[in-house]
C-alpha positions as CSV (number, residue, x, y, z in Angstrom):
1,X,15.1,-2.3,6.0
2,X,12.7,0.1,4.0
3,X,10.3,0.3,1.9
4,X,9.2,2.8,-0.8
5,X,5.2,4.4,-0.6
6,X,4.7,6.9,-3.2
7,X,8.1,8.1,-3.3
8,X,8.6,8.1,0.5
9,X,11.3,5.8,2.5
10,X,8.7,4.2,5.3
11,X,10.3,1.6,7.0
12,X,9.6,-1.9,6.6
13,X,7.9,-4.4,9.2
14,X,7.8,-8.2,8.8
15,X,4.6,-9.6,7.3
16,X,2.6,-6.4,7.4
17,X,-0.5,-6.4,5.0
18,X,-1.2,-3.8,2.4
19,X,-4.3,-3.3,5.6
20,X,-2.0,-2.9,7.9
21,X,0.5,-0.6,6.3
22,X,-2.3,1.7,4.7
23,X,-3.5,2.6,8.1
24,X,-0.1,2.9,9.8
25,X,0.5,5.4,6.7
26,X,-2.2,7.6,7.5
27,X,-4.6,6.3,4.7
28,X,-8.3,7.3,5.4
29,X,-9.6,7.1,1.9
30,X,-12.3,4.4,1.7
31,X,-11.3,4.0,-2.3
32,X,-7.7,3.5,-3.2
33,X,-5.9,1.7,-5.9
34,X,-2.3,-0.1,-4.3
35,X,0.6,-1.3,-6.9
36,X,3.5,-3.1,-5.5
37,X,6.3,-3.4,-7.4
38,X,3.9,-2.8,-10.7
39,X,1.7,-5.4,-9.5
40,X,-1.7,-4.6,-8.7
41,X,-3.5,-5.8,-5.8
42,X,-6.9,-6.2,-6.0
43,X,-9.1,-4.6,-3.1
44,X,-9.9,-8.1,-1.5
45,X,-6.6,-9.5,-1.2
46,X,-5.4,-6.1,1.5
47,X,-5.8,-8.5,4.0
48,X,-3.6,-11.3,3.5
49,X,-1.0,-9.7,1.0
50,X,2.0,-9.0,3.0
51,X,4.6,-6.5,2.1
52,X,8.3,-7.4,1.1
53,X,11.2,-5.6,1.9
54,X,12.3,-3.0,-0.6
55,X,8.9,-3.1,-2.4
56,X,7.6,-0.2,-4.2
57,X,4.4,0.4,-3.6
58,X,2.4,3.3,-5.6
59,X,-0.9,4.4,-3.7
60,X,-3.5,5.8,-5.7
61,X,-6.8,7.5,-4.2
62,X,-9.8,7.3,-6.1
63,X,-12.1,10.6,-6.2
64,X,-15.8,10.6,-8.0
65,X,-16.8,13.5,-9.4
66,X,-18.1,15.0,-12.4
């Protein structure tokens, strides 16, 4: 069972939350902007949002600047 994270198979583990998943990823940025399966998840839900099996899931970091 997999899952898709910006174009890259990871695979899949049972209930794992968007928290979880970011930091078994590798995802340090403190601002980042998670679709799953074109849905987006607000910042305050990373904790109790699981992740389905075959999701897509688009990470997006966000970068100030000027």
């Amino acid at each position: 069972m997999t899952i898709e994270v910006n174009g890259r198979t990871v695979e899949w583990k049972n209930n794992e939350t968007v928290t979880r998943l970011l930091k078994r990823i590798g995802y340090v940025f403190p601002l980042v902007f998670v679709k799953i399966n074109d849905s987006v998840i607000p910042r305050k839900d990373f904790l109790h949002v699981t992740i389905p099996d075959k999701a897509v899931i688009k990470v997006i970091h966000m970068i100030s600047g000027g």
